[in-house]
C-alpha positions in Angstrom: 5.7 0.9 -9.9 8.5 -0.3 -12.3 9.7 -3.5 -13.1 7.9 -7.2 -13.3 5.9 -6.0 -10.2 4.4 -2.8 -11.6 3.9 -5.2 -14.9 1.7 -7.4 -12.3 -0.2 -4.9 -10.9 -1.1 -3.2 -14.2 -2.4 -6.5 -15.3 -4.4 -7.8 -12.6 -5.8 -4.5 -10.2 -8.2 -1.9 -11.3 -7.6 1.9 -11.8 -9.7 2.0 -8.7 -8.2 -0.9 -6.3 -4.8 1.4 -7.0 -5.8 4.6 -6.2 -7.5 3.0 -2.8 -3.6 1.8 -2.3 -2.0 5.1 -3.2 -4.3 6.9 -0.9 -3.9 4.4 2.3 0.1 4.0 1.4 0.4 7.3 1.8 -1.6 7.5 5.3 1.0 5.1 6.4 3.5 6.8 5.2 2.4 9.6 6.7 1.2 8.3 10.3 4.3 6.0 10.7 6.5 8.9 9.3 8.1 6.2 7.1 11.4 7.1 5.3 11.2 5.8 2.2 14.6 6.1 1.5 15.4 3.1 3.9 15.1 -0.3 2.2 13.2 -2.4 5.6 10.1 0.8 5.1 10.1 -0.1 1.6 9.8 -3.9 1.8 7.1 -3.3 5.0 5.0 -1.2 2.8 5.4 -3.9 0.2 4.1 -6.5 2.3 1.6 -4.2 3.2 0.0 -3.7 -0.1 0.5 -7.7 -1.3 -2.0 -8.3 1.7 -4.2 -5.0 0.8 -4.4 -6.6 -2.8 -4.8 -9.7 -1.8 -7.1 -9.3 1.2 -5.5 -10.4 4.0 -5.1 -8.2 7.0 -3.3 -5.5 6.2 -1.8 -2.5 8.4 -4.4 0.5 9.1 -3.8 3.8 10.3 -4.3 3.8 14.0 -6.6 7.1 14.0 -8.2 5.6 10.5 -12.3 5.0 10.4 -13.9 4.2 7.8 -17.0 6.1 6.0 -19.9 4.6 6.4 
């Protein structure tokens, strides 16, 4: 992620914490069939991973359960 955000990330969320994100950004993407190109996706999947980072309650897929 460029810019002071990507800078932010990098500095305070582990290799692991990110590749959690990338994998459940990309069932979103996927599931909502989100076009990335339009700027109100891109600032929803935003606020989507400041609460997955930040553990509030984010979006999940609606199919999504988790491995126990």
């Amino acid at each position: 992620m460029p810019g002071p955000k990507g800078i932010e990330i990098m500095n305070s969320i582990s290799e692991e914490a990110w590749e959690m994100w990338k994998s459940h950004q990309t069932t979103l993407i996927n599931e909502r069939k989100l076009d990335m190109s339009d700027p109100e996706n891109r600032r929803w999947l935003q606020e989507q991973m400041d609460k997955f980072f930040n553990n509030k309650d984010y979006e999940t897929a609606s199919g999504f359960k988790a491995i126990e």
